[in-house]
Each structure stands twice: as C-alpha cells, then as structure tokens.
C-alpha positions in Angstrom: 75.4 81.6 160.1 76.7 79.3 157.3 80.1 79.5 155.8 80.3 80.6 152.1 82.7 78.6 149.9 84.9 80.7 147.9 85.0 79.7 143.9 88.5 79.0 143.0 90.4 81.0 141.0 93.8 80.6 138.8 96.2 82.8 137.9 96.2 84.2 134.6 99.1 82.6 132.6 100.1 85.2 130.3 103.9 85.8 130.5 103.9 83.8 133.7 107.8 83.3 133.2 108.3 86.9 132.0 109.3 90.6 133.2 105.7 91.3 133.5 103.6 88.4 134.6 99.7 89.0 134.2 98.2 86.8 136.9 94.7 88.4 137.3 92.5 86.0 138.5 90.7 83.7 135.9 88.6 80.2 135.8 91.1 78.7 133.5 94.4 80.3 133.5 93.6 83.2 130.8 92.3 86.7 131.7 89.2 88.3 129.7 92.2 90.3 128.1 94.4 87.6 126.7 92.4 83.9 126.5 91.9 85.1 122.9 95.1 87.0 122.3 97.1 86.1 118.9 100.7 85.6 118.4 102.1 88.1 116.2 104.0 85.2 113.8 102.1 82.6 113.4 98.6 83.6 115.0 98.5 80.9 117.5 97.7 81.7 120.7 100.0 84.1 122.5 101.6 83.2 126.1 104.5 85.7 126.2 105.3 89.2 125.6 108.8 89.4 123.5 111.3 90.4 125.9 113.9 91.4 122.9 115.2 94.9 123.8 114.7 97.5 121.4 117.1 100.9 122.5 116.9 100.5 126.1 113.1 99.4 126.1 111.3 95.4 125.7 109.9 94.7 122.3 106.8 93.2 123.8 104.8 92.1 121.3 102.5 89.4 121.5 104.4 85.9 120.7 103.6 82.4 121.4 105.7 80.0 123.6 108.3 79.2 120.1 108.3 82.1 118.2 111.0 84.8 118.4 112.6 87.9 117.6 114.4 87.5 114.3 117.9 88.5 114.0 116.2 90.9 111.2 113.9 92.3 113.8 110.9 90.7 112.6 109.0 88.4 114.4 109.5 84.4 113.3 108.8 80.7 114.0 111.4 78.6 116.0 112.7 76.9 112.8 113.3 80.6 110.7 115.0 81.5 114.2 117.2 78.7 113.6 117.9 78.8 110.5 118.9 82.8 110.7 121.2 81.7 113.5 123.1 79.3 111.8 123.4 81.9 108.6 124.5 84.6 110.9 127.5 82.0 112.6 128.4 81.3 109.3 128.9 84.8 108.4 131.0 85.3 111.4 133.3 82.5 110.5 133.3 82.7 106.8 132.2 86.1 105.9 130.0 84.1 103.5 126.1 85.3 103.2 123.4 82.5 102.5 120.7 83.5 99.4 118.4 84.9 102.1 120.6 87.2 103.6 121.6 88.1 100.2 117.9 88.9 98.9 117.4 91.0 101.8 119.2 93.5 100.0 117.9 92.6 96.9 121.6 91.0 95.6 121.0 88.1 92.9 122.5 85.0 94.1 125.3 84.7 91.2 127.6 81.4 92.1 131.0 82.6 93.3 129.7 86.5 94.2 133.2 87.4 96.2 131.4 87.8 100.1 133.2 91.3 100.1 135.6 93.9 99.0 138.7 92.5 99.8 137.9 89.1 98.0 136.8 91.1 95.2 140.2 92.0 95.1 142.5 89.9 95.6 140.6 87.0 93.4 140.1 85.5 90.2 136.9 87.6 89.4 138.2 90.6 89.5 138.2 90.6 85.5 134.2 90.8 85.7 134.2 93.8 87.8 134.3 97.6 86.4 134.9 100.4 88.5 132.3 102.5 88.1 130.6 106.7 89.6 127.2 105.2 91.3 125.2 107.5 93.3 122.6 107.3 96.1 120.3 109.2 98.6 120.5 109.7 102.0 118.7 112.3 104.5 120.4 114.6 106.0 121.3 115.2 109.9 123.4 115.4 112.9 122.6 112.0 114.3 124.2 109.0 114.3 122.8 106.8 111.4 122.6 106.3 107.8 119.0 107.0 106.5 118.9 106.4 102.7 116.3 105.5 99.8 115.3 102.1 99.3 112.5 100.7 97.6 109.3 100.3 99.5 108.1 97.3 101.5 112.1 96.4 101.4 113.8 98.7 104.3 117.3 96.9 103.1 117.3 97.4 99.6 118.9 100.9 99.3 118.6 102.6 95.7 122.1 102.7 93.8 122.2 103.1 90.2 125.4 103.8 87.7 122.3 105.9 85.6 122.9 109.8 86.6 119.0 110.4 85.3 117.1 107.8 87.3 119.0 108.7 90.4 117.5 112.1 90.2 113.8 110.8 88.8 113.8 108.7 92.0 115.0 111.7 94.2 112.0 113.6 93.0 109.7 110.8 93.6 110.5 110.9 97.4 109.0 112.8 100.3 109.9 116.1 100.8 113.1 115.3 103.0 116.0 117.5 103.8 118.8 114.9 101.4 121.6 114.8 100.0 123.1 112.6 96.7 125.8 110.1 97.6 128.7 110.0 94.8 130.0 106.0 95.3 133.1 104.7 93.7 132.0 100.9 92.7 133.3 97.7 91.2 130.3 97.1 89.5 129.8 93.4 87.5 129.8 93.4 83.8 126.1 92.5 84.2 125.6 95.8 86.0 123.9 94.3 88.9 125.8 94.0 91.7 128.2 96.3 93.2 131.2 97.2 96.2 131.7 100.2 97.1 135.0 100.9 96.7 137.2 101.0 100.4 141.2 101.2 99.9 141.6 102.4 103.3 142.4 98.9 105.4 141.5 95.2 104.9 138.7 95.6 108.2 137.3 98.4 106.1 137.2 96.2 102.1 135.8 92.9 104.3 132.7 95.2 105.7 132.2 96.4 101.7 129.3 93.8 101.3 127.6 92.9 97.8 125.1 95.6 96.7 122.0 95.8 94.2 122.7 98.0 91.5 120.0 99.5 89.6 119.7 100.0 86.2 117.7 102.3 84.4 114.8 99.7 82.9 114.5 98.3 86.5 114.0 101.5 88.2 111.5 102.5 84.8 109.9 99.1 85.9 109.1 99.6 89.1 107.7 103.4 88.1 105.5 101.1 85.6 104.1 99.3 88.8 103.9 102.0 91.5 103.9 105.9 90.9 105.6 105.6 94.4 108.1 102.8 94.5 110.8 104.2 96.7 110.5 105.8 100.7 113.4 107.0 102.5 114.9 104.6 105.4 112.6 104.5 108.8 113.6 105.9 112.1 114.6 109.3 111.6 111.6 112.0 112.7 112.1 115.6 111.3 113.7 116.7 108.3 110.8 117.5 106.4 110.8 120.6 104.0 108.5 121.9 102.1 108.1 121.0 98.5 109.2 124.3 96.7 112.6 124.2 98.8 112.7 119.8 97.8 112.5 120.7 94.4 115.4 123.5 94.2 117.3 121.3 96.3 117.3 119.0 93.6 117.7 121.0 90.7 120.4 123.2 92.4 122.4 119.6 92.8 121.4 118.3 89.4 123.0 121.6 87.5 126.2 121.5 89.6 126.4 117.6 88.5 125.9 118.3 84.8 128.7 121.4 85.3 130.9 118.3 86.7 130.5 116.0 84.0 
C-alpha cells in the first residue's frame, strides 16, 4: 500500500483579522464564496467585513482593506475618511462646519454664515436675520427620535418653509403617516434661505441651533416640477401608517385650525 499525498490547502482570507474570520479551505486564499466578492465603496475586491457597530450589532458589509465606515454612515475611501475626520475635529474645536457638512443639509455655503445660534446673536450679522413662524413635519410616536420630512435621496435635508401653503402641499404629498406640523420660531436671512431655530433657553442649547435650509415656495414648486414625489418622511421608524381617509382629515382638521390662528 502506497501513501496518498494530500493537496495543500490555504485558508480562506476573508476577514482573516476580523470578528468572524472565514478560513474555509481554498487553493489560493479565497473561498468559492468570496474570491469574487466586491467592496461596497469602491468595488475592489473585498477582504473585510465592516466591523462598525450599528445599535448593538456589526455593520458588516463587504469593504476592502482601506475603505471605511463614514462618520455619515455611508461607506467611503480612506481619503473621504480622512477628510470627514478632520471636518468633524474641526467642528469640535471651532464649532465651524466645512461646505460638505453644510450641503448635507442642503445649507448654501454663504461666507460668514454664523456656525450657530448663539453667534447669530451676539454678531455683526444679526442685521441680515428676520425672525420669522416656519413650520415642518414630523411623525408621530412614543419613541425616542425625531422622524421628519426631508426631500428624497437627501435623509438630512429636513423640509422647513416660512410659506404656510407649501408646508401643507408637501404634507399631502407624503405617505400616509400618523404626523404632526412643527410651528418653528426662526431667524431667517433676508435671502430667505437659511434659518436657526430660535433657542433662548441657555448658550449649550443656541450653540446646538445649527444653520438650516429654508424653503421657499418656487423651490418646493420646483421640485413638484421634477418629481410628483419629491419628499419621504425620515427612515428608521416602522408603524405609524394610517389609512388615507384618516391622513387627509388629519390634515385638513390641522390646516382649518391654522387659518382660525392666523
């Protein structure tokens, strides 16, 4: 009887440094299941599951050896990573946003935008700043959260508007959600596009009143023009669905007492 030689194997590679390490046998270091796999930012080959926690669980998508999970929670390249790190020390020092974290929620990048409230306030361009009633929508529950309208495909844009009509035009736009309309005092600028909501109660409390988008009426029309949809409520919050009929007296019960307000 002969001895047989055995073919050697390797280890499969895949998250080899990680929580959950693959290493099924292979011929070259890669499994059947992820020689091929894709890296979810940049669509080079994946090594690595992303071990970013998510509420008490690991992300775990697919990334390759640089990429990471993005201080927005979106999936990047080493050099956005960087980049978003160095903004968000920045911010912690200075309270100042860069023109990315700005755009995020859809706030022009006007030279000299006060980074909050409180600067607002105690500065030179106060004279360029109106207070103003603005209103918003938000869903309504008993959760922690804040679940509001934004436009779609841009989670951080949140709709607020000075115009009492569109407000209610977008409401009706939206998905049959148990909601409610926000009433927000805001120093609005004279160009009526950016906005604080107005926070008297402590200087902590004016700092975290960031800049804001505020909508006009032709914007919001514009966006109607492009999409008979434009605007989704917030994601994460399951439930509160109702039923169209009940939606649309919600809405018109709150539009009537506004107009018996005004």
């Amino acid at each position: 009887m002969s001895d047989v030689k055995m073919p050697k194997s390797v280890p499969c590679k895949f998250d080899e440094k990680g929580w959950a390490p693959c290493e099924k046998p292979s011929t070259n270091g890669w499994c059947s299941k992820h020689e091929k796999i894709k890296c979810v930012s940049c669509g080079a080959h994946a090594v690595r599951g992303c071990d970013a926690g998510m509420g008490g669980l690991e992300c775990g998508v697919n990334l390759c050896k640089t990429c990471q999970h993005g201080l927005d929670g979106k999936h990047v390249t080493k050099k956005v990573y960087i980049q978003q790190t160095l903004e968000r020390s920045i911010f912690d020092r200075t309270g100042s946003e860069s023109g990315r974290m700005l755009a995020e929620r859809g706030v022009p990048n006007i030279l000299g935008l006060p980074c909050n409230l409180k600067e607002l306030l105690e500065g030179n361009r106060r004279n360029f700043f109106t207070c103003k009633p603005c209103w918003a929508l938000e869903l309504k529950h008993g959760l922690m959260g804040f679940f509001p309208a934004t436009v779609k495909e841009q989670p951080k844009v949140m709709v607020i508007t000075s115009d009492r009509d569109s407000i209610f035009r977008v409401w009706r736009s939206l998905a049959p959600r148990d909601s409610k309309l926000i009433a927000l005092e805001c120093m609005v600028n004279d160009a009526g596009t950016v906005g604080y909501v107005m926070r008297l109660e402590s200087d902590s409390e004016k700092k975290q009143s960031l800049p804001l988008k505020i909508f006009s009426a032709d914007e919001i029309e514009e966006l109607f023009a492009k999409d008979p949809a434009p605007f989704v409520w917030a994601p994460g919050l399951l439930g509160a669905r109702i039923d169209k009929g009940h939606f649309k007296t919600l809405i018109e019960r709150e539009e009537k007492r506004l107009r018996a307000h005004s």
